[in-house]
C-alpha positions as CSV (number, residue, x, y, z in Angstrom):
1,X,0.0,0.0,0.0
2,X,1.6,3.4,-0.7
3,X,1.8,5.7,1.7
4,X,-0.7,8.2,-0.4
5,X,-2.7,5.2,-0.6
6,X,-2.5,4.5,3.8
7,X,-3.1,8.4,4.5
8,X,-6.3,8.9,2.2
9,X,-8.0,5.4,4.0
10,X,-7.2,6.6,7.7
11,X,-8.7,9.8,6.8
12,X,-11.7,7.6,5.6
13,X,-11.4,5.4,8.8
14,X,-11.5,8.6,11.1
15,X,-14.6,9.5,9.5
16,X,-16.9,5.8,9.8
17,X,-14.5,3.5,11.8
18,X,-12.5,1.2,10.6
19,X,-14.5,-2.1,10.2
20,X,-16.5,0.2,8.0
21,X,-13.5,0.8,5.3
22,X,-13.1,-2.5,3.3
23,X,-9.9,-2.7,2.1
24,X,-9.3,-6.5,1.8
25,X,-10.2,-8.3,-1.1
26,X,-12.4,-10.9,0.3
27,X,-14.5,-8.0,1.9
28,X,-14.5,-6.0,-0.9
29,X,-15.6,-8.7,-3.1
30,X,-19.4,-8.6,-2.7
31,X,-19.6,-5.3,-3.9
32,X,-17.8,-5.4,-7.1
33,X,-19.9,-8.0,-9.5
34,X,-22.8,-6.3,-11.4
35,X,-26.0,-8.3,-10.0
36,X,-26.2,-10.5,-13.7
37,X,-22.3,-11.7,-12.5
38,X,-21.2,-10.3,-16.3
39,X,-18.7,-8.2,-15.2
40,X,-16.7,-7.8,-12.1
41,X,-14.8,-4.4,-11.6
42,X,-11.9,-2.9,-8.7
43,X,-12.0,-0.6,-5.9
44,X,-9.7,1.2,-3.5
45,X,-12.4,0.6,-0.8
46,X,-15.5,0.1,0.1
47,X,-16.2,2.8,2.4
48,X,-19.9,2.4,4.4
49,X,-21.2,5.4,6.3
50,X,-24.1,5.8,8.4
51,X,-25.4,8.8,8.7
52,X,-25.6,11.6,5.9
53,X,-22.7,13.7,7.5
54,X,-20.3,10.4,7.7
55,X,-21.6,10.7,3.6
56,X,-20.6,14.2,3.3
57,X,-17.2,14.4,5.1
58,X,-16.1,10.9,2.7
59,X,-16.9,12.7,-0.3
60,X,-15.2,15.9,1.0
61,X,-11.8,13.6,1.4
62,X,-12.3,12.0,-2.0
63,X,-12.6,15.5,-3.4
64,X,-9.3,16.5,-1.4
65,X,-7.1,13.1,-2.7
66,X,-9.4,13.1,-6.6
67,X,-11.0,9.5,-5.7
68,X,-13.7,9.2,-7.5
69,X,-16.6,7.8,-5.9
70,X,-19.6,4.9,-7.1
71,X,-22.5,5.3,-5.2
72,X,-24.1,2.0,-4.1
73,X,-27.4,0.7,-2.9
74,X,-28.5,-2.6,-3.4
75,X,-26.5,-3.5,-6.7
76,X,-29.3,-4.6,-8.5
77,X,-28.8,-2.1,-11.5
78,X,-28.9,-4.1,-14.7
79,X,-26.6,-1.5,-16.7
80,X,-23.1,-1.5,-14.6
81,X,-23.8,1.8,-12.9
82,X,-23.5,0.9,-9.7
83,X,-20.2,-1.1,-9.9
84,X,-16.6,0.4,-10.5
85,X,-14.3,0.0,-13.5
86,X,-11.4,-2.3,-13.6
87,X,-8.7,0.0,-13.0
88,X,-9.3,-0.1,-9.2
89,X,-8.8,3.7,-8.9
90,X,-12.4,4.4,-7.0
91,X,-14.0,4.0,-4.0
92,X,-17.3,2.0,-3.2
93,X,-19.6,4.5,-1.5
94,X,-22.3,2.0,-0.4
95,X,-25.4,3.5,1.8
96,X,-26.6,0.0,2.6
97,X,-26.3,0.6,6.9
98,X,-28.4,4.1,6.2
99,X,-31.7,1.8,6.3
100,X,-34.0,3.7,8.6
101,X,-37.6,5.0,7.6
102,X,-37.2,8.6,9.4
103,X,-41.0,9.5,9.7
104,X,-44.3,8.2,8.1
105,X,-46.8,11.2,8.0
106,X,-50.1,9.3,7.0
107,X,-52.1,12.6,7.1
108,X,-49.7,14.7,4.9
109,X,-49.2,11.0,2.7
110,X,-45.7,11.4,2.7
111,X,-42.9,8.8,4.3
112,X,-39.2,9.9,4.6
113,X,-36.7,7.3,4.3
114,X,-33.1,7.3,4.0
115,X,-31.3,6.1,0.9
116,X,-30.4,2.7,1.8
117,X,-33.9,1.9,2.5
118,X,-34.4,-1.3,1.0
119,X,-38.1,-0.8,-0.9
120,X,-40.0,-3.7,0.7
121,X,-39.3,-2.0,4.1
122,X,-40.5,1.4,2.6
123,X,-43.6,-0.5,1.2
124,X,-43.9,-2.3,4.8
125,X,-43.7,1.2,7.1
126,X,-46.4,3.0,4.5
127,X,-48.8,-0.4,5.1
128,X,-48.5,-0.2,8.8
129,X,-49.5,3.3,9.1
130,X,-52.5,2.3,6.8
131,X,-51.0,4.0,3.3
132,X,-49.9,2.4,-0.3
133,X,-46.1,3.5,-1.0
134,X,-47.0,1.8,-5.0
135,X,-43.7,1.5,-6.5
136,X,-43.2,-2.4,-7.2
137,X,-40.6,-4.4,-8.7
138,X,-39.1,-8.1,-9.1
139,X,-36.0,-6.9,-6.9
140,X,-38.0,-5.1,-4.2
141,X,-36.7,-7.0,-1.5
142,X,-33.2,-6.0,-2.4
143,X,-33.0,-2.7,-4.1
144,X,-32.7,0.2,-2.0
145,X,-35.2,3.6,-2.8
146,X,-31.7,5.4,-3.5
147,X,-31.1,2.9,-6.3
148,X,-34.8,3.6,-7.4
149,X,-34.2,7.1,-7.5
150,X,-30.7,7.0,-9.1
151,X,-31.8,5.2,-12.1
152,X,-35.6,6.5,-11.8
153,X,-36.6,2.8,-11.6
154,X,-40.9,2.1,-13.2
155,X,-42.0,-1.2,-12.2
156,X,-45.8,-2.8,-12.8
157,X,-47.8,0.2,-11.3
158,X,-46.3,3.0,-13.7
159,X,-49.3,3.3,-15.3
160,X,-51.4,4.2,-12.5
161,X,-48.7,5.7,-10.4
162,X,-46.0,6.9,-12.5
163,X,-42.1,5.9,-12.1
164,X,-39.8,7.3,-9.1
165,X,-39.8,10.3,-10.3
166,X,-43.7,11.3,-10.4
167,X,-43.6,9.1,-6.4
168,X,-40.8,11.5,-4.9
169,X,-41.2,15.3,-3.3
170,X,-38.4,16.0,-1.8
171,X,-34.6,14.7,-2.1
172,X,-31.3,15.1,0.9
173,X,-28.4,14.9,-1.4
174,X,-24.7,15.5,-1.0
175,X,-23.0,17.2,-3.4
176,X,-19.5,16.5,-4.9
177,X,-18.2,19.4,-3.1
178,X,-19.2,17.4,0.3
179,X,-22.1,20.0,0.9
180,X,-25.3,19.1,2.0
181,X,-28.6,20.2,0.1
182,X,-31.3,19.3,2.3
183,X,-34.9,19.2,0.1
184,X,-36.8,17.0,1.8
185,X,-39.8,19.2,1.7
186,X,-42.9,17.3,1.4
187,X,-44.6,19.5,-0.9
188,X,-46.9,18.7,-3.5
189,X,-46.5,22.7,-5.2
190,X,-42.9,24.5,-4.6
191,X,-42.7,27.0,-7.4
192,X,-39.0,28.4,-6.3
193,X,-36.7,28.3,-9.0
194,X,-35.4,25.1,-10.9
195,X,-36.8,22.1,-10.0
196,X,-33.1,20.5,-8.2
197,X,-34.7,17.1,-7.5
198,X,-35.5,16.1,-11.0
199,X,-31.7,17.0,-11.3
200,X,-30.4,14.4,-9.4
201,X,-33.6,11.6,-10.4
202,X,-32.5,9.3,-13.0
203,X,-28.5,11.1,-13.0
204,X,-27.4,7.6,-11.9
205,X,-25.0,9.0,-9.1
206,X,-23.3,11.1,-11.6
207,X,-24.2,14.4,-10.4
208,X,-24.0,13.8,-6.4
209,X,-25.3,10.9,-3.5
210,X,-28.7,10.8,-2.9
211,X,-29.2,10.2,1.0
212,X,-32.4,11.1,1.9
213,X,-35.8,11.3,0.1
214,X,-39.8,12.1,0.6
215,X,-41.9,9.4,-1.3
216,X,-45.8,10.3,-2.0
217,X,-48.1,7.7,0.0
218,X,-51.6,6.8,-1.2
219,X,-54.5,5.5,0.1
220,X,-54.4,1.5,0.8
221,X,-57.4,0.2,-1.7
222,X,-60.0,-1.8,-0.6
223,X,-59.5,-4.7,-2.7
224,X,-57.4,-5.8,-5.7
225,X,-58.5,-7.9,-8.5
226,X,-56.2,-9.9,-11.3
227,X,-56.9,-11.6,-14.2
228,X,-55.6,-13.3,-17.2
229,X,-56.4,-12.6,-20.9
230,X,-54.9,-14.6,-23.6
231,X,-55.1,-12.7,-27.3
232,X,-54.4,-13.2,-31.0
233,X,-51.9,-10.3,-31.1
234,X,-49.8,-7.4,-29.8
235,X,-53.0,-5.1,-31.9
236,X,-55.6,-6.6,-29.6
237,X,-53.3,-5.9,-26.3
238,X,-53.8,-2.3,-26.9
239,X,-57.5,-2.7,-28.1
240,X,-57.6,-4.4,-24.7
241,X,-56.0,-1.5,-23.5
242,X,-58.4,0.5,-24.6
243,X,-61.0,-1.1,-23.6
244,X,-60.3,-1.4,-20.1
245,X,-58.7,2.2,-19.2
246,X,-62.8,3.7,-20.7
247,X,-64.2,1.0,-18.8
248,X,-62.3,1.1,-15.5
249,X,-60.3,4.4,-15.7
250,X,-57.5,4.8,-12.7
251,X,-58.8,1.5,-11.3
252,X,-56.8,-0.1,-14.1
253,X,-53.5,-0.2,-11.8
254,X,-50.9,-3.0,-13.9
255,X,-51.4,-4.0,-17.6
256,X,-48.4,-6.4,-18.4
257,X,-47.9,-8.2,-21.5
258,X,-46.1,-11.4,-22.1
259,X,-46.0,-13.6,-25.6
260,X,-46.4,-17.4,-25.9
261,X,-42.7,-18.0,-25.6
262,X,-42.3,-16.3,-22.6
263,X,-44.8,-18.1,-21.0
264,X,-43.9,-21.6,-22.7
265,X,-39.9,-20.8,-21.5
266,X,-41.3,-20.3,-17.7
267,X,-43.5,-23.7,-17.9
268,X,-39.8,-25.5,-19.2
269,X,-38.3,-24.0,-16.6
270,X,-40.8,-23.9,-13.3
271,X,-42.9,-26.7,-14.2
272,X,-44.5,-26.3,-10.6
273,X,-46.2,-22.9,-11.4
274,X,-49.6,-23.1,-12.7
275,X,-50.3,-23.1,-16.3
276,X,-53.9,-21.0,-16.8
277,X,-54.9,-21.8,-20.3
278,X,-55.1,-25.7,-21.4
279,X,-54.2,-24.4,-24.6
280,X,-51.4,-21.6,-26.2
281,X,-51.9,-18.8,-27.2
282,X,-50.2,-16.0,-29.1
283,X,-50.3,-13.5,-26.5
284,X,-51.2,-12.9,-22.9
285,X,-52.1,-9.5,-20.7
286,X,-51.8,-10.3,-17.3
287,X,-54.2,-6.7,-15.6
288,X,-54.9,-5.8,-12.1
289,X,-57.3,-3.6,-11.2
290,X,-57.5,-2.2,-7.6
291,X,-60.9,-0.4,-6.0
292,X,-61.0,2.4,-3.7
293,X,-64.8,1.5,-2.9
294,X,-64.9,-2.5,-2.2
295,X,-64.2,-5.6,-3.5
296,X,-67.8,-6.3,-5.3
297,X,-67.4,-2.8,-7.4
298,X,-63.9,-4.5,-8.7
299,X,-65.1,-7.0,-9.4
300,X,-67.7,-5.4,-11.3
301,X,-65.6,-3.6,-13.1
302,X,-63.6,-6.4,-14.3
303,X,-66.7,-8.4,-15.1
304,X,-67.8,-5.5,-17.2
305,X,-64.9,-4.8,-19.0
306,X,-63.7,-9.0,-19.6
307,X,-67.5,-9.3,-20.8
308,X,-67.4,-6.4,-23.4
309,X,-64.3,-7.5,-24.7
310,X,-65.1,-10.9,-25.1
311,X,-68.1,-10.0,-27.3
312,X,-65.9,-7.8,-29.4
313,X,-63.5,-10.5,-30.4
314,X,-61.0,-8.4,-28.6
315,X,-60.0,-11.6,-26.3
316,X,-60.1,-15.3,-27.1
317,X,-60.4,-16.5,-23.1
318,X,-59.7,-14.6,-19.5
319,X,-59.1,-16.3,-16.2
320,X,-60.1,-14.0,-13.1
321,X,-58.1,-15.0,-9.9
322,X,-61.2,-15.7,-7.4
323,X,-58.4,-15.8,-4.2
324,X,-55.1,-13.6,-3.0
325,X,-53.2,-17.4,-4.2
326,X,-54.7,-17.8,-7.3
327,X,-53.2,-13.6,-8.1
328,X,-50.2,-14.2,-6.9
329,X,-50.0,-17.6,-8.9
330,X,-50.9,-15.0,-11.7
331,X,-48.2,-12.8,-11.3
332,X,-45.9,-15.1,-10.9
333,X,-45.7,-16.3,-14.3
334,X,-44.9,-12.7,-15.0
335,X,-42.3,-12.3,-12.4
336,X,-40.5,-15.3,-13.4
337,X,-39.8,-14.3,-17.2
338,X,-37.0,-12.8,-16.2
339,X,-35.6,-16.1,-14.1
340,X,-36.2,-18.6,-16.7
341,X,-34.4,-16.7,-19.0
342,X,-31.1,-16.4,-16.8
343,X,-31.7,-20.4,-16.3
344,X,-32.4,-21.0,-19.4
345,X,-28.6,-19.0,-20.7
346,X,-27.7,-15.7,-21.5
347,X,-29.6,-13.6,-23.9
348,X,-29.2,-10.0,-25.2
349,X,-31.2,-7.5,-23.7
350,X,-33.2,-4.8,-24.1
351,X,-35.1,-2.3,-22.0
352,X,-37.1,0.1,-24.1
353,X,-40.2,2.3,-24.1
354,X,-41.9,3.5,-27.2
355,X,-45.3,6.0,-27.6
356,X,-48.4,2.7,-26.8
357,X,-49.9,3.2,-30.3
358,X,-46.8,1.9,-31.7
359,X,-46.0,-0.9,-30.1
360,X,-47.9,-3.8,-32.0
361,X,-46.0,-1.7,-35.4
362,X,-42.6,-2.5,-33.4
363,X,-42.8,-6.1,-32.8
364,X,-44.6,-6.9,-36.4
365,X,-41.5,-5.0,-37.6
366,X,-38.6,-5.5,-35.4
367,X,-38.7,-9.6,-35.7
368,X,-38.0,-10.1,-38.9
369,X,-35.1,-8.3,-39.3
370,X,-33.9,-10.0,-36.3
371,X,-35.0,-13.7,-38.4
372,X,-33.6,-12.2,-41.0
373,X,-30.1,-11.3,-39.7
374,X,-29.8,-13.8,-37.1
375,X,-31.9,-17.2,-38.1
376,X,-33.4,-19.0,-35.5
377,X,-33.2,-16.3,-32.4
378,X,-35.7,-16.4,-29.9
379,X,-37.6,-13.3,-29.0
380,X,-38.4,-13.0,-24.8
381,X,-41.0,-10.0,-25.4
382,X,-42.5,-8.7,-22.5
383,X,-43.2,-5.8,-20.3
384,X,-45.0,-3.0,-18.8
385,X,-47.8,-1.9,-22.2
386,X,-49.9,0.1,-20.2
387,X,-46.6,2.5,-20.2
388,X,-45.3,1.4,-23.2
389,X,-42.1,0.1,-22.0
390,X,-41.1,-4.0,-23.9
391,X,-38.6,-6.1,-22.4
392,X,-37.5,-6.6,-25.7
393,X,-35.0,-9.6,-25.2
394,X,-33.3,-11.7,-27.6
395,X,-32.0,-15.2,-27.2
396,X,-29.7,-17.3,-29.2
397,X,-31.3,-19.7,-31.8
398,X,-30.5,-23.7,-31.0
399,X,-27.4,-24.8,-31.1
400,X,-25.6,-21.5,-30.6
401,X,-23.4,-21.1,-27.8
402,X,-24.7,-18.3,-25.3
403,X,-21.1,-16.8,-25.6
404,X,-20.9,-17.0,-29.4
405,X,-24.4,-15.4,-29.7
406,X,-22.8,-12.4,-26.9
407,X,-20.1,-11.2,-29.4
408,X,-22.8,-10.6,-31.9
409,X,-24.2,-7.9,-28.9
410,X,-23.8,-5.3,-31.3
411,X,-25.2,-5.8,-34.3
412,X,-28.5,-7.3,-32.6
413,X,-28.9,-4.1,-30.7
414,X,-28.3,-2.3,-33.6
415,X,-31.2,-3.7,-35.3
416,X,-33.6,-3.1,-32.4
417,X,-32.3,0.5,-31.3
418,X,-32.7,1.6,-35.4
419,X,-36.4,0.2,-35.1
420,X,-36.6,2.0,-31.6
421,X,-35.4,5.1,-33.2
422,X,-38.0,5.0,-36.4
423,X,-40.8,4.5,-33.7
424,X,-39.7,7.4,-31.7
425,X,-39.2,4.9,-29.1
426,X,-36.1,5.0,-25.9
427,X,-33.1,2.7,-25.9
428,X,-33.8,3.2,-21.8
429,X,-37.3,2.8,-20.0
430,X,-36.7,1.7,-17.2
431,X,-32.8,0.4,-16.5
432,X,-30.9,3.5,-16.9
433,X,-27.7,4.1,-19.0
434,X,-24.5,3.2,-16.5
435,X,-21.8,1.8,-18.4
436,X,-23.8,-0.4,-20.6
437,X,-25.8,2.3,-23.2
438,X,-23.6,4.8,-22.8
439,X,-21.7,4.3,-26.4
440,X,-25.5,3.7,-27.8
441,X,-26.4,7.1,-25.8
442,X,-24.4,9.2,-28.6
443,X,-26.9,7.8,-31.9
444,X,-30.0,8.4,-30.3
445,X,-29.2,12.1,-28.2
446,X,-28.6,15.2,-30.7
447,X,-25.6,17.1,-29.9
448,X,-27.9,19.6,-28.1
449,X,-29.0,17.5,-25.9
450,X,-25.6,16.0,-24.9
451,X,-24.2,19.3,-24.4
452,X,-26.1,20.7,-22.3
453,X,-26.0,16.9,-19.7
454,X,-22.4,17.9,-19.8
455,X,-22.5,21.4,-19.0
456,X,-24.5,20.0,-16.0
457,X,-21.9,17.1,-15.2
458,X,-18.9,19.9,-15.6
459,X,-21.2,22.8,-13.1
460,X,-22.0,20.3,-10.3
461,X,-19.0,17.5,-10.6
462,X,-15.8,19.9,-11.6
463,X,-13.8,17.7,-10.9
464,X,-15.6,14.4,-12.3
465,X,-15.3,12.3,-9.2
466,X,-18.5,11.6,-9.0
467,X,-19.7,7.5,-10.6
468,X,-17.2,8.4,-13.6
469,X,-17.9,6.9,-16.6
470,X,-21.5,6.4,-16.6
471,X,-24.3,8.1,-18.6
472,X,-21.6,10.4,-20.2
């Protein structure tokens, strides 16, 4: 260790204690794989404070020595922005012991929660004080609301509730200066100048460390109610959709859809999960709808809506889950897409969102030219329709090697980011940039748009210590 190297860890070791500077390999270890296990980077440290001035007076040292920094929640980002490169120059900043849910104010719907707040906790505290913190995803018991924030995370309630973003008030962030900006201001109107939290939403840790943050609560509904609906095509999804926002309005709260394969791949590979429909078909929506009134006026509702669309051809069959087991049996085929794909072999992946009317126009157009220029590839094609963002994921054909298929990474996202692009769709819904768009970032911003991100990186970060490497 040089003795550059020795001064700048006491300092950090005088700040949190030293079993909280990981130094050793071993300890370092477990936060330095991206959560898919593709990549593995290097760190100085891992340096884990817990308390927002133990935050502030790290990052004030790594501004004095030029460390740069990664901010780190729960490591569950799927686009390397969380992890640190592999010349082992940076420190780990993770915020997982700054867990604590500070206050639940049920009468002003708000809940302030540190960063490291993992979101099932969050979701947990709101429940117990009789309120609905909505944000929902398959990683919920892991990922931290920091994370959620950092990469502006979605989820299956966006259309109802919105992403992180349109869930968050206020934000406590340190900057790369060291300085606290405290904004936790649980106001729903704040007309004062520029709008600083939507600065630091989605910046991936770029721009400064979120610590703190005011979510929106809402009221718990009365009931829930899921159900099934297997179609001939992505073009009677969104006549679905349709159908059910002008028949149930905001009590449509998750409208997810999944093709045959998807659901054929999860039967291969979880054989015990149920299996709704005796026969396939080409499509599936799996809906929820949630009632602020009872459980007889959802049901209604659905009964309405399933009814309607049944007699306009819309649907070919439904199956409404008449118990909570027989929902969550429901949503589990969606939630284990993503698993049987990751036991099934690697795949190439996409996250993207494109304007709702054009989605059926994307898939009838984007496989083919993926058949076309890589025979026998498997489309995984699922995702959030209601908000128009596809898990648009591409697998190799038989008898290709998973590795093989990987070197072709490029040209496959190619073909779908130039059909993206034509349907004035986003390369990133949901996942963020990191490390893993960022070359891609640079065909689909204009040169406006990237200069002024960087005259915002260059204002806040001078120095560029802050998650280097990502987004820009």
């Amino acid at each position: 260790m040089t003795e550059t190297l020795s001064a700048f860890l006491d300092q950090c070791r005088a700040i949190v204690g030293a079993d909280y500077v990981l130094d050793l390999d071993a300890d370092k270890a477990a936060f330095l794989t991206d959560q898919r296990g593709r990549y593995t980077g290097r760190a100085l440290a891992v340096l884990r404070p817990a308390t927002v001035a133990e935050v502030a007076a790290l990052v004030r040292v790594c501004a004095q020595w030029r460390v740069p920094i990664v901010p780190q929640g729960g490591n569950t980002g799927l686009v390397l922005g969380s992890v640190p490169d592999a010349e082992g120059g940076a420190v780990v900043l993770s915020l997982a012991r700054m867990n604590a849910v500070r206050q639940v104010d049920a009468v002003n719907r708000t809940m302030t929660v540190d960063a490291g707040c993992i979101l099932q906790h969050a979701q947990e505290a709101a429940a117990a004080q009789g309120c609905l913190f909505p944000l929902s995803l398959a990683a919920e018991g892991t990922c931290t609301i920091g994370g959620n924030l950092a990469t502006n995370a979605g989820g299956t309630a966006v259309l109802r509730y919105g992403n992180t973003r349109d869930l968050c008030l206020g934000l406590e962030v340190v900057t790369p200066q060291g300085e606290i900006w405290n904004g936790l201001r649980g106001l729903r109107k704040d007309n004062t100048g520029y709008d600083l939290r939507d600065l630091f939403i989605g910046a991936e840790g770029t721009l400064g460390v979120i610590t703190g943050a005011v979510l929106k609560l809402y009221p718990q509904p009365k009931a829930a109610i899921t159900a099934l609906a297997a179609l001939p095509s992505p073009v009677h999804a969104l006549r679905l959709l349709n159908l059910m926002q002008d028949h149930c309005g905001a009590s449509l709260t998750g409208f997810e859809l999944m093709s045959q394969y998807c659901l054929a791949l999860v039967a291969r590979e979880f054989p015990q999960l149920p299996q709704p429909f005796k026969t396939p078909h080409a499509q599936y929506v799996l809906l929820e709808l949630s009632s602020s009134e009872s459980e007889a006026h959802a049901v209604g509702l659905l009964e309405r809506a399933i009814g309607a669309a049944l007699d306009g051809n819309v649907i070919d069959d439904a199956v409404v889950a008449t118990s909570m087991a027989q929902s969550t049996g429901l949503w589990q085929l969606r939630e284990h897409i993503p698993l049987a794909q990751a036991k099934a072999g690697k795949n190439i992946k996409h996250d993207i969102s494109l304007p709702v009317s054009r989605i059926a126009d994307f898939i009838a157009a984007t496989g083919p030219k993926l058949e076309a220029a890589f025979p026998g590839c498997q489309l995984v094609c699922f995702g959030h329709l209601g908000d128009g963002n596809l898990h648009y994921n591409v697998a190799p054909p038989d008898g290709v090697s998973n590795d093989e298929f990987l070197h072709k990474q490029d040209e496959v996202n190619r073909v779908v980011y130039d059909s993206v692009e034509v349907f004035g769709g986003s390369i990133s819904a949901e996942h963020g940039i990191g490390v893993l768009k960022r070359d891609e970032l640079v065909h689909h911003k204009s040169a406006v748009e990237l200069n002024m991100m960087r005259a915002i990186k260059g204002a806040l970060d001078p120095l560029g210590i802050m998650n280097p490497g990502k987004i820009l």
